[in-house]
C-alpha positions as CSV (number, residue, x, y, z in Angstrom):
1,X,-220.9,7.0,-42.7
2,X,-223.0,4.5,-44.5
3,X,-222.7,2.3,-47.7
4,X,-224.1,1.0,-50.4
5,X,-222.5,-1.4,-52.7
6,X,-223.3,-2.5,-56.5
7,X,-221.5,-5.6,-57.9
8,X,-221.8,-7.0,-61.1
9,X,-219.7,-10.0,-62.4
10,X,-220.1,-12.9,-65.2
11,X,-219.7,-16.3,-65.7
12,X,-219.4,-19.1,-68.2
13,X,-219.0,-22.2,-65.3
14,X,-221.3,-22.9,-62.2
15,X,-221.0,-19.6,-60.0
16,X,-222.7,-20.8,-57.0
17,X,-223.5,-25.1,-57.1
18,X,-226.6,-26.1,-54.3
19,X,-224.3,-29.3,-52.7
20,X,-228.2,-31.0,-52.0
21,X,-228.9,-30.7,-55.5
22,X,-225.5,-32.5,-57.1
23,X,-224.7,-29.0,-57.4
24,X,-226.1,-27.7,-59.9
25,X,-226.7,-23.8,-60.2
26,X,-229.7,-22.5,-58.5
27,X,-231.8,-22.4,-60.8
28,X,-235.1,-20.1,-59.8
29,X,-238.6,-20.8,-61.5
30,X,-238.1,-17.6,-63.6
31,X,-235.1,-19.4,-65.1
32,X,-232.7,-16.9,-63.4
33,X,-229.8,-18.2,-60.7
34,X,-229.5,-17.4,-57.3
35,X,-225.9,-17.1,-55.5
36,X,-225.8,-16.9,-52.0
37,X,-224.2,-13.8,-49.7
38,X,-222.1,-17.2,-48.1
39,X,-220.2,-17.3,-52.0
40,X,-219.9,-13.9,-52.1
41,X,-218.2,-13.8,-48.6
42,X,-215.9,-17.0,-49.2
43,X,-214.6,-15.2,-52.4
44,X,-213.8,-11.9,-50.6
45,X,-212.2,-14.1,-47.5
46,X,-210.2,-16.3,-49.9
47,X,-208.8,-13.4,-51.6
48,X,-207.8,-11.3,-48.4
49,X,-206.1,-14.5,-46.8
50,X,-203.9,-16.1,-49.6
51,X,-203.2,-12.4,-51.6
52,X,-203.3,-10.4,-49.1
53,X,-202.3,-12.7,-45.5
54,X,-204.8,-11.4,-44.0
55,X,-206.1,-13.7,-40.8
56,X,-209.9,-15.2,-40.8
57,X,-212.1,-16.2,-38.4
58,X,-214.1,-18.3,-40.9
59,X,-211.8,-20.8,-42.9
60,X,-210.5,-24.3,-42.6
61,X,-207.6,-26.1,-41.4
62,X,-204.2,-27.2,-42.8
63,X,-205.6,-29.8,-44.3
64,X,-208.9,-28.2,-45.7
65,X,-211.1,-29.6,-43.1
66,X,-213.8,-27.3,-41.2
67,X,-212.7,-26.2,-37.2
68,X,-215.1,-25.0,-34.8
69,X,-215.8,-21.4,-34.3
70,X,-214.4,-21.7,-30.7
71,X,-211.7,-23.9,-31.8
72,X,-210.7,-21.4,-34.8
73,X,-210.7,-18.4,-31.8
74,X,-208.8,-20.2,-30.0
75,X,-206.1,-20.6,-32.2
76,X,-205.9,-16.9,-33.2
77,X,-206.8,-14.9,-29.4
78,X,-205.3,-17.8,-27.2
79,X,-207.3,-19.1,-24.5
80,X,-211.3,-17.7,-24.7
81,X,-211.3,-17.4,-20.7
82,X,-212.1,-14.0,-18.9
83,X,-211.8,-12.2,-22.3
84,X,-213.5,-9.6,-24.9
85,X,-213.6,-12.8,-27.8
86,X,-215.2,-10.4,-30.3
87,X,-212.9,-7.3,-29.2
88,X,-209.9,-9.8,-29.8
89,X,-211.2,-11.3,-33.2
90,X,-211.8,-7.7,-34.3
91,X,-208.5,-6.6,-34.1
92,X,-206.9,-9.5,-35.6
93,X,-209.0,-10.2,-38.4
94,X,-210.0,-9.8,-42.1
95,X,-213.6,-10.7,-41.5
96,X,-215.0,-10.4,-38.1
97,X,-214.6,-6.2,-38.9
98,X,-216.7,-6.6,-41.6
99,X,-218.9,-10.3,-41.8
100,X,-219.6,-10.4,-37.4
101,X,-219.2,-13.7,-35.5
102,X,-220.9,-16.3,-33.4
103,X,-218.8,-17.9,-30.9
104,X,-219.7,-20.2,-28.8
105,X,-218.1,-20.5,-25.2
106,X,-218.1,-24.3,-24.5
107,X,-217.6,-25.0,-20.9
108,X,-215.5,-28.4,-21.4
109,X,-215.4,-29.9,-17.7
110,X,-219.4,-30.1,-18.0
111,X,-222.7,-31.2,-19.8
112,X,-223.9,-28.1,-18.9
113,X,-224.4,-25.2,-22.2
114,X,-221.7,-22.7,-22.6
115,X,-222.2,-19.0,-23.5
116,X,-221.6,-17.6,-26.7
117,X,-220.4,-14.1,-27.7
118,X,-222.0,-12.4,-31.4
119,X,-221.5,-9.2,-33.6
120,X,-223.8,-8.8,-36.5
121,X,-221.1,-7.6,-39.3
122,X,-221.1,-4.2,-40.7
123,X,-221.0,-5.3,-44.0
124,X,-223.9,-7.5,-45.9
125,X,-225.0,-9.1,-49.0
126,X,-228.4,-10.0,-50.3
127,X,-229.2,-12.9,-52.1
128,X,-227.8,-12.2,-55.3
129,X,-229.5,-13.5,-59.0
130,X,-228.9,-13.2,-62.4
131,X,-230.2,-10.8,-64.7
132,X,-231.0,-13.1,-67.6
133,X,-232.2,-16.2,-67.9
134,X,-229.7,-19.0,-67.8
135,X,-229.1,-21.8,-70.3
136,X,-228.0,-24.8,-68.0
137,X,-225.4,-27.7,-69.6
138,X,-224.8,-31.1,-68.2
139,X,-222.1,-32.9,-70.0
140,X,-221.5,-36.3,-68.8
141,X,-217.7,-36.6,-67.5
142,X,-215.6,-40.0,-68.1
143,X,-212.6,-40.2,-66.0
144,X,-209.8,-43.5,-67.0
145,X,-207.3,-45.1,-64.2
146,X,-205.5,-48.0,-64.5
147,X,-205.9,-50.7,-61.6
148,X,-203.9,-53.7,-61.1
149,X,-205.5,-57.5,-61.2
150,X,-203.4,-60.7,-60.7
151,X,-203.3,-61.2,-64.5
152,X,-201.9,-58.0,-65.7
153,X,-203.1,-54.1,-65.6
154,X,-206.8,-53.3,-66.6
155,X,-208.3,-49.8,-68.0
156,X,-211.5,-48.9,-65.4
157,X,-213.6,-45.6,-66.4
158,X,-216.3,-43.5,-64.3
159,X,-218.9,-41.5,-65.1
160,X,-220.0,-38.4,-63.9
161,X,-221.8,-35.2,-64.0
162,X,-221.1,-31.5,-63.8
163,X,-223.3,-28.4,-64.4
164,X,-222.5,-25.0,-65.9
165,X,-224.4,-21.8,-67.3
166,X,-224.0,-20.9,-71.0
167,X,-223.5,-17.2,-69.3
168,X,-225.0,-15.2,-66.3
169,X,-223.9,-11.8,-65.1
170,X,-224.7,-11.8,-61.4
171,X,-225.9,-8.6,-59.6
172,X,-224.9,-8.6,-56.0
173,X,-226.0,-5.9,-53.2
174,X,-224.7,-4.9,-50.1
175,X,-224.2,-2.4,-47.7
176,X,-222.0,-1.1,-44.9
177,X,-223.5,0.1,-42.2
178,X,-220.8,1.1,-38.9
179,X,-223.5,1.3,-36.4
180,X,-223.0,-2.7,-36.0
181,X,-220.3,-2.5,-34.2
182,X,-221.8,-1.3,-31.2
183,X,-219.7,-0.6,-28.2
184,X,-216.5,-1.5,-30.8
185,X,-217.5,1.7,-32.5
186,X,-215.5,3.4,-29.2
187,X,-212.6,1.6,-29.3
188,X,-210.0,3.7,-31.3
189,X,-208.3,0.7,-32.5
190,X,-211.2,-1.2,-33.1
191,X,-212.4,1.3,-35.8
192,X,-208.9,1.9,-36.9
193,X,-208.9,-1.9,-38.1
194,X,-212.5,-1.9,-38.9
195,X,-211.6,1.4,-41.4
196,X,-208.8,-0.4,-42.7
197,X,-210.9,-3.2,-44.3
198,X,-213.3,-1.4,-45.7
199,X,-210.9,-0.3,-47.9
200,X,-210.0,-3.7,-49.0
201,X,-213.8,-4.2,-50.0
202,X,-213.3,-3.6,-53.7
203,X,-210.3,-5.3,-53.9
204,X,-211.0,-8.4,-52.1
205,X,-214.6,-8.4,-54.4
206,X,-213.0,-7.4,-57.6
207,X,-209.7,-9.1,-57.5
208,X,-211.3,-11.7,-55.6
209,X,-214.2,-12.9,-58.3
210,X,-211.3,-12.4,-61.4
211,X,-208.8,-14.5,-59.2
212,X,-211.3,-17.4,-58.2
213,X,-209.6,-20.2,-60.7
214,X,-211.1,-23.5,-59.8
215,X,-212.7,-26.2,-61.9
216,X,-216.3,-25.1,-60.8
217,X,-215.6,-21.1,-61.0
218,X,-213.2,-20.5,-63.9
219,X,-214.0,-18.4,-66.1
220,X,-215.9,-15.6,-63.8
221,X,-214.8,-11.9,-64.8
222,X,-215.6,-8.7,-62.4
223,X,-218.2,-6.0,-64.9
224,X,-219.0,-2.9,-62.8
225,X,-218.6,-2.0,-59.1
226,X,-220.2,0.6,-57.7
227,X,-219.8,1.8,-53.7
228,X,-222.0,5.1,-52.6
229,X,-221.1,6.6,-49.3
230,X,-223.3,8.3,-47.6
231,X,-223.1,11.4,-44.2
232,X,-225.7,9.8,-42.4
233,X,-228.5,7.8,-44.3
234,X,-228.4,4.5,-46.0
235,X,-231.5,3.9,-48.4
236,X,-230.6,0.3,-50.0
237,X,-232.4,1.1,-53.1
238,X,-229.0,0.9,-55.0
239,X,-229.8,-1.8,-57.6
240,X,-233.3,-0.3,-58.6
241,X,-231.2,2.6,-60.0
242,X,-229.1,0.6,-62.3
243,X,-230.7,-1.3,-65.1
244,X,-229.7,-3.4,-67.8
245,X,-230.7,-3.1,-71.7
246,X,-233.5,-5.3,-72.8
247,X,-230.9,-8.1,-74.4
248,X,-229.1,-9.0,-71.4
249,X,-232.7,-9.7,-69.5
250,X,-233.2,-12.6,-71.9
251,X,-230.3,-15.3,-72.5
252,X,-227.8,-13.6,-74.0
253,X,-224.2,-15.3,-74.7
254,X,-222.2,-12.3,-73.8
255,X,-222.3,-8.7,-71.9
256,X,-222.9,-6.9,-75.3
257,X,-222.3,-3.6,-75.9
258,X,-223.5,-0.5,-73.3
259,X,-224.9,-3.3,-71.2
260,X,-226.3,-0.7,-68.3
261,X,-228.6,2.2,-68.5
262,X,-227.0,4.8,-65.6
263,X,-229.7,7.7,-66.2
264,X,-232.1,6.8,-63.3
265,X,-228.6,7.1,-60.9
266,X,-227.5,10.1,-62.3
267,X,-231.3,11.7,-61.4
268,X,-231.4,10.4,-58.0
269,X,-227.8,11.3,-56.7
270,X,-228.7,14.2,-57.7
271,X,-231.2,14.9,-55.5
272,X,-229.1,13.1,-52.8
273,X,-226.2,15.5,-53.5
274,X,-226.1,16.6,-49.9
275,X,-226.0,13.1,-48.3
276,X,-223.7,11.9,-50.1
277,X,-220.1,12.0,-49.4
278,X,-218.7,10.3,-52.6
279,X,-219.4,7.6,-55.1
280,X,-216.6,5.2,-56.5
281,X,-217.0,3.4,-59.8
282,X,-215.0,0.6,-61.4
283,X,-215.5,-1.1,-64.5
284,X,-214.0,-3.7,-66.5
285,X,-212.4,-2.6,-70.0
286,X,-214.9,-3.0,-72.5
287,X,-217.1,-1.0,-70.8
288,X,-214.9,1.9,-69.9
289,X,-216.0,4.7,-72.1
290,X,-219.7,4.2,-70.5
291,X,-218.0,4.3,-67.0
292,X,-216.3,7.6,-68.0
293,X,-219.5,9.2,-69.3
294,X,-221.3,7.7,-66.0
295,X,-218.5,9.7,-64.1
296,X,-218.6,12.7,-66.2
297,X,-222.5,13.0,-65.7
298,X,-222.5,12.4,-62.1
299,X,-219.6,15.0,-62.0
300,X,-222.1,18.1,-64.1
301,X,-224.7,16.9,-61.0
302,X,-221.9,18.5,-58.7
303,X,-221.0,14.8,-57.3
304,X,-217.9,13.5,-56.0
305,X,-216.7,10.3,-58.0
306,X,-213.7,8.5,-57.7
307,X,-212.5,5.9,-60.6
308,X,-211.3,3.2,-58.8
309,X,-208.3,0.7,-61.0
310,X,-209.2,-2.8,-61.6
């Protein structure tokens, strides 16, 4: 069974800095922001590991600092010799099941190149932008210590810079696809595990962008999630059948009110009724009576829906 997945959150802060730009939001000619799949990834890993104690491949140290991909499987499959790396990474992980890994084998005794083991990841997520145009701010920060000279204490300040968005409501795509896994799709446990995580997806997404409370991320609030599961086909077309009302396309200060238009889904799920095994909605609270007519109308087309909580 194939996926497709529809994600659309907001934010009032800087949902995605470039670090070579001072990291400021990336800001695209048409006055739109782009966030990378990498931020959509690290929000879903952060989640899973410090809610949910879930193991990950990808992540850092104790101390915050970035560890080698062989170092990192290392410390979670023991020693990489005469082993399955990826077989062992996908059974004790919360993102090699869905994200893949690259692992390089580094033969230490030598000069010579190493091997390296990779899985492209079932799950993946376009480069995300922002369905209005953004106003950018750049307020100048002044931080005050206190340092100590011979003749007494003296007041020092710093100046800085930080960039937000007035507001942006990101729309993120992905989609699941199991063939992936290759040879892994065999392995009982393997697909046990890689089952089980799919199931977190929402959560880890949802949960995940609402949880994300840091200087740079806060406040950021989870709109509408959408996941349709397909028997056999995947046709990635997902976002084209969602669109937004003509306010939120230009730079609107808020979500508004009945922010999508669902009509063009309803149509073409229709005509997909046989491919599709079932479609699971979520949506955040001001927009739940246009989630329950969404499910109502996919529900008259003889569809399978499934509200999911928040």
């Amino acid at each position: 069974m194939t996926s497709e997945i529809l994600f659309y959150y907001e934010s009032m802060q800087n949902p995605n800095g470039d670090p070579g730009f001072e990291n400021q939001p990336r800001l695209m000619p048409d006055d739109t922001i782009m966030v990378t799949d990498v931020r959509i990834k690290r929000t879903m890993r952060d989640y899973a590991r410090d809610v949910k104690g879930e193991i990950l491949f990808v992540d850092y140290d104790d101390k915050g600092n970035a560890i080698t991909a062989d170092g990192k499987a290392e410390e979670i499959v023991g020693s990489l010799k005469h082993i399955d790396v990826i077989g062992k990474l996908l059974e004790k992980t919360f993102d090699v099941p869905l994200f893949g890994a690259l692992v390089p084998i580094r033969k230490k005794d030598s000069d010579k190149d190493g091997s390296s083991e990779k899985l492209t990841g079932p799950l993946q997520f376009g480069i995300s932008r922002s369905v209005n145009k953004v106003q950018i701010i750049n307020p100048t920060i002044v931080g005050r210590f206190v340092g100590k000279e011979k003749k007494g204490d003296k007041q020092f300040s710093t100046f800085g810079k930080f960039y937000s968005v007035e507001y942006a409501l990101i729309k993120v795509q992905g989609a699941i696809n199991p063939r992936n896994l290759g040879k892994y799709a065999e392995n009982k446990i393997i697909l046990q595990k890689f089952n089980e995580k799919v199931s977190m997806i929402h959560d880890c997404m949802w949960n995940g962008t609402n949880k994300l409370i840091t200087r740079s991320k806060y406040p950021q609030r989870s709109i509408l999630y959408i996941d349709v599961e397909y028997k056999n086909k995947i046709y990635n077309d997902l976002p084209k059948l969602v669109d937004e009302n003509s306010q939120l396309k230009e730079m609107p200060k808020n979500l508004g009110d009945s922010p999508f238009i669902f009509s063009k889904l309803v149509n073409v799920m229709e005509k997909r009724k046989s491919e599709v095994n079932v479609i699971r909605i979520c949506g955040a609270e001001d927009i739940a009576d246009d989630i329950k007519k969404l499910a109502t109308d996919l529900e008259k087309k003889g569809l399978d829906v499934e509200i999911l909580s928040d």
